[in-house]
C-alpha positions in Angstrom: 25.1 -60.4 -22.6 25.4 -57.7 -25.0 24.2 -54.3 -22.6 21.2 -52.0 -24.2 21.4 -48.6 -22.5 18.0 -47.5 -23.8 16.4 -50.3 -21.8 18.4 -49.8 -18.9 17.4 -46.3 -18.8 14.3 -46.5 -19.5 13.2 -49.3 -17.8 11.6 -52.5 -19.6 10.4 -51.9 -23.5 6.8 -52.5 -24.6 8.5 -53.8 -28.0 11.1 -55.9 -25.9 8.0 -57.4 -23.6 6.3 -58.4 -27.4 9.1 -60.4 -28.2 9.4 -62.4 -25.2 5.4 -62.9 -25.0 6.1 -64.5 -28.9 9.4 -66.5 -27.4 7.8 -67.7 -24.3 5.0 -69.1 -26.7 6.9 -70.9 -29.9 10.2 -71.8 -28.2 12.6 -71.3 -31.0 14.1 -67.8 -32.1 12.6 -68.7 -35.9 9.0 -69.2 -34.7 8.7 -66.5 -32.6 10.5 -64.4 -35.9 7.8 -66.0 -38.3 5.1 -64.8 -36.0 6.3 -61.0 -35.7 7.5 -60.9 -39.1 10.9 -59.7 -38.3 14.4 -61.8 -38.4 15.2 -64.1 -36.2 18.2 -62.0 -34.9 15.7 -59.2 -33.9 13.9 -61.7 -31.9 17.0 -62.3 -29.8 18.5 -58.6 -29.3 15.2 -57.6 -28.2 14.9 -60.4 -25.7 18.4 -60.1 -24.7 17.8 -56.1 -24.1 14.6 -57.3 -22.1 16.8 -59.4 -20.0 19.3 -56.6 -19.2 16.6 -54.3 -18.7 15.2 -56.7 -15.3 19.1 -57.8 -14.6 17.4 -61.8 -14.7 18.0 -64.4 -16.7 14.8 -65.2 -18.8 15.8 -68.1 -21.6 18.4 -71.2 -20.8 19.6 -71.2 -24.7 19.7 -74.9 -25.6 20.6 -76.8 -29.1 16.9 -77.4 -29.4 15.4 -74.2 -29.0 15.0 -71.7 -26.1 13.5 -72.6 -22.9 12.2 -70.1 -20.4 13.9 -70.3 -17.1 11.8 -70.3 -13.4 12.4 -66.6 -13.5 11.1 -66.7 -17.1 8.4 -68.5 -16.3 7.1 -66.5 -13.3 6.7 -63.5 -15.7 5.4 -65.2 -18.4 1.7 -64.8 -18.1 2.1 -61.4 -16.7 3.5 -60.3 -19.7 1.2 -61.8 -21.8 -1.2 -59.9 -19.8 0.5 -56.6 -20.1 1.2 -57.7 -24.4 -2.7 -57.7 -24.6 -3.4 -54.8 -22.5 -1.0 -53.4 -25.1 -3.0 -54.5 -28.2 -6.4 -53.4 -26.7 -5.0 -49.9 -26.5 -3.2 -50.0 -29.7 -7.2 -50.7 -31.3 -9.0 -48.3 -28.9 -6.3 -46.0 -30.1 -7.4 -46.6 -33.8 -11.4 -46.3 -33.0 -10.7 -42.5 -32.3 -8.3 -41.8 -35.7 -8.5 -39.9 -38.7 -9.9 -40.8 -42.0 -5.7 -40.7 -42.7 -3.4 -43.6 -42.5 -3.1 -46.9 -43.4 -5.7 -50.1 -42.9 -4.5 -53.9 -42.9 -6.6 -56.7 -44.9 -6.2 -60.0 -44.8 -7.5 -62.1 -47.2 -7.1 -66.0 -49.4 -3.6 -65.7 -51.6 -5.8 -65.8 -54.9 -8.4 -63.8 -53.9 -6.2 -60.8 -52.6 -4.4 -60.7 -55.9 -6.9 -61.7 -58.2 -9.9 -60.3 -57.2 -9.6 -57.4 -54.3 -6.3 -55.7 -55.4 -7.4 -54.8 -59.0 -11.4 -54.4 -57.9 -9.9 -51.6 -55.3 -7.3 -50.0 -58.0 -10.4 -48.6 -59.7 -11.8 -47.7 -56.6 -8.6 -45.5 -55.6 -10.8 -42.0 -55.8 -12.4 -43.4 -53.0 -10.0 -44.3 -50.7 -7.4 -41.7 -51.7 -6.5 -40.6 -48.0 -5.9 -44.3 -46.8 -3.0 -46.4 -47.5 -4.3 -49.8 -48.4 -2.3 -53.3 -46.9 -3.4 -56.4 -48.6 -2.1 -60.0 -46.9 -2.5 -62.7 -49.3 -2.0 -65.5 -46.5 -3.4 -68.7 -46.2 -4.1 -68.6 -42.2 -6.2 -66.7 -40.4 -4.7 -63.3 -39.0 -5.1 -62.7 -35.3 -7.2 -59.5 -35.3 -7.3 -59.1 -31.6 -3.3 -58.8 -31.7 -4.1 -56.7 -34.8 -2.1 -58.9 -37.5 -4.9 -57.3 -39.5 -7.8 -54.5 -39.2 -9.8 -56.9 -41.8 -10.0 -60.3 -42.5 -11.9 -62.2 -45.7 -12.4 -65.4 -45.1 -13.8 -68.5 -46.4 -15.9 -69.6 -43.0 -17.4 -67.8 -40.0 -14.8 -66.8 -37.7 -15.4 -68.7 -34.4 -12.5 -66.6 -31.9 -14.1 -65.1 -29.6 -14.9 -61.3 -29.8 -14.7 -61.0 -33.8 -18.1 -59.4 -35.5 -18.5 -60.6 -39.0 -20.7 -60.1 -41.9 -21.4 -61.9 -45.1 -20.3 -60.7 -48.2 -20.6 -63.3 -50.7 -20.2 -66.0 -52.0 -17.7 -67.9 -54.2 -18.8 -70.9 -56.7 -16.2 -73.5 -58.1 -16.3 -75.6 -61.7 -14.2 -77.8 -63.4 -11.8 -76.2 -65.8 -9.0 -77.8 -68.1 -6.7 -76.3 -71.2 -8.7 -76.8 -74.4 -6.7 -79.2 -76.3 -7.2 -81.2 -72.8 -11.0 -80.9 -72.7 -11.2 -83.0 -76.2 -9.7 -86.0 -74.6 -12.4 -88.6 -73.2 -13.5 -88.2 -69.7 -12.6 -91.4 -69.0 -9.0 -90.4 -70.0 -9.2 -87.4 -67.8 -6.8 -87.4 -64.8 -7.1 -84.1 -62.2 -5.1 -81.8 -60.2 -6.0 -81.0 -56.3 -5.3 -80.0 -53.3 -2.5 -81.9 -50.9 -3.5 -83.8 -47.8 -3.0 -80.2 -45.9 -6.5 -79.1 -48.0 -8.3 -82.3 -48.8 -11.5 -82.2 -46.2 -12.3 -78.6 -48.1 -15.3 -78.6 -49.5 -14.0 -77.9 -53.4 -11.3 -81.2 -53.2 -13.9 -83.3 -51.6 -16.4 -82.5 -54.2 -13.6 -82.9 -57.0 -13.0 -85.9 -55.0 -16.0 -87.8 -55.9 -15.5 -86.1 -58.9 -12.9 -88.0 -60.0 -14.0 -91.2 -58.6 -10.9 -93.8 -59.3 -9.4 -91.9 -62.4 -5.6 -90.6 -60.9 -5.0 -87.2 -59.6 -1.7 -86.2 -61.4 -0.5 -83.2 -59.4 -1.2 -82.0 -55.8 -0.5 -78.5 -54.3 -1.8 -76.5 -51.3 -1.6 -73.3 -53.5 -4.5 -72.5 -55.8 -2.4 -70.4 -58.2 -0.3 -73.2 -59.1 -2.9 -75.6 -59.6 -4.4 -72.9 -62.1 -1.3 -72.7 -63.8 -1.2 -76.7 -64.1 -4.4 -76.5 -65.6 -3.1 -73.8 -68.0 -0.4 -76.1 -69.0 -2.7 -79.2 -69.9 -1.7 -80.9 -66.7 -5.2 -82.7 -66.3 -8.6 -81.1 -64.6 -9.1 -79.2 -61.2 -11.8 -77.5 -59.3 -11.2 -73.9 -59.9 -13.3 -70.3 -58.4 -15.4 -68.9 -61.4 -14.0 -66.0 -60.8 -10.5 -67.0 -61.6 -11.2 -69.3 -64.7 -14.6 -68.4 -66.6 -12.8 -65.3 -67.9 -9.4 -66.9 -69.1 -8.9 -67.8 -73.0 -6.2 -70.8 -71.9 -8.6 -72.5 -69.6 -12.2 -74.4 -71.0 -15.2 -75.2 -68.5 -16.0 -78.3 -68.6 -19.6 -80.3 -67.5 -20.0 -80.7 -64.2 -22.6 -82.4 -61.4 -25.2 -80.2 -60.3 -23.7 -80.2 -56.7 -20.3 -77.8 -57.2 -19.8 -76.4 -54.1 -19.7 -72.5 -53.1 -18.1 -71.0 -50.4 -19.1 -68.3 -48.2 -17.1 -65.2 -48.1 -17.4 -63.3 -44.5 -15.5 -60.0 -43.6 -14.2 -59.8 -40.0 -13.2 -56.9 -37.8 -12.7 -56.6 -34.1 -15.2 -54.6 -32.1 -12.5 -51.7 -31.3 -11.3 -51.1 -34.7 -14.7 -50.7 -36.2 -15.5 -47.0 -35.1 -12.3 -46.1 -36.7 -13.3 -44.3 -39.9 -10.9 -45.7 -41.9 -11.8 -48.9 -41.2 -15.2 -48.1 -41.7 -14.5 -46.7 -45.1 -12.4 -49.9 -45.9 -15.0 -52.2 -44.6 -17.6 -50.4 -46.8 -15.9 -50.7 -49.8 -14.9 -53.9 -49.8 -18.9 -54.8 -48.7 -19.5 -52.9 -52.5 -16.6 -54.7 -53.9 -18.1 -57.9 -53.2 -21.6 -57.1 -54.1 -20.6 -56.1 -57.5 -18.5 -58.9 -58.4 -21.0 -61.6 -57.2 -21.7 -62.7 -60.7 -18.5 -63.0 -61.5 -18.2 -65.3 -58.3 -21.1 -67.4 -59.4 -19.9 -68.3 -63.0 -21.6 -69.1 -65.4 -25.6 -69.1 -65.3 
């Protein structure tokens, strides 16, 4: 076991104890890596250092992944306890900083890029002192282990301790190339989400949309569906926001009941008294205010 003298001089790592709390819980160097964000090599030095820093034996290393031993095991849930204790001071920490430094948000791929990174560009005058993180990402970040300082999200977050707030509210139509829109309905065929999206509420609407007439193209990413749609591929259920303004792209009738999806920002209790957070949160409350029609289409 390759020796770290830092850990054996200093004792046990807060960063080493992290990366055992994230092996202990996935099993396998690459998901514990995918859920720190670092390589999968990092994942191992670190527990390797943690493991010459106590002198035990944590993981048995097997072809199938890493398992914790009884030693491992045993310390398991204390670290986990310590790795929170850890987060909740890294957030109390940020409730007492400056108006400087950086802010994390989380939000849906498309909306991050299409909606909140251009929306905040013009906004830089008022947010000159922060430094700005936006996570396009299809999950939901872990604000208690503080993945993010903000989260947009298309439901109310249910985990326990998050305060949210509505902030709008995003409508869907159908939208196809031009040349596509002249073609019969009963011609039409349609792009959607894959199995991993169907029981939202835009594919099930587009769903009964399209009745027995073939969808043509699946995809669990919204951007390529709009591009599909660009290209003349068929029909899909795309945001207002995204379509209504683009000269490739033609809205087409559509039943009375197109669905809209709520749009709530979350934040953990002991990040919100930061004032950078504050500041963040406020601006992206204003963002969304002002580009509400632009979320609701079309009158």
């Amino acid at each position: 076991m390759q020796k770290n003298t830092d850990s054996i001089r200093g004792g046990p790592q807060w960063d080493d104890i992290r990366h055992f709390v994230a092996l202990a819980a996935r099993g396998s160097l690459s998901g514990a890596a995918r859920a720190l964000g670092v390589e999968h090599s990092t994942v191992a030095r670190r527990v390797e250092a943690l493991e010459t820093a106590l002198g035990i034996r944590l993981f048995d290393r097997l072809p199938g992944g890493w398992t914790l031993t009884a030693e491992g095991e045993a310390l398991a849930e204390q670290a986990r306890r310590l790795d929170d204790e850890a987060q909740a001071f890294a957030r109390m920490a940020l409730g007492v900083a400056s108006l400087d430094g950086t802010v994390r948000i989380s939000a849906p791929p498309v909306l991050a890029s299409h909606l909140l990174a251009p929306r905040l560009a013009s906004m830089h005058a008022r947010w000159a002192h922060l430094n700005l993180e936006i996570i396009g990402e299809s999950r939901d970040a872990n604000l208690a282990r503080r993945e993010a300082d903000l989260a947009v999200r298309l439901s109310r977050p249910s985990a326990p301790g998050l305060t949210a707030r509505r902030v709008g509210e995003m409508h869907f139509g159908l939208y196809a190339a031009p040349e596509y829109a002249r073609r019969p309905e009963a011609e039409w065929a349609f792009l959607g989400y894959d199995e991993s999206l169907e029981r939202t509420p835009q594919q099930q609407w587009l769903d009964r949309v399209a009745g027995r007439r073939r969808f043509v193209f699946r995809s669990n990413d919204l951007a390529s569906l709009l591009h599909a749609a660009r290209a003349g591929l068929g029909v899909a259920a795309l945001p207002h926001f995204l379509a209504a303004g683009d000269k490739s792209l033609l809205a087409l009738p559509a039943p009375d009941d197109a669905p809209a999806r709520p749009l709530w920002l979350a934040i953990h209790p002991d990040v919100r008294r930061s004032p950078r957070v504050r500041l963040a949160a406020d601006l992206l409350s204003e963002l969304f205010e002002q580009a509400q029609a632009e979320l609701s289409g079309p009158a």
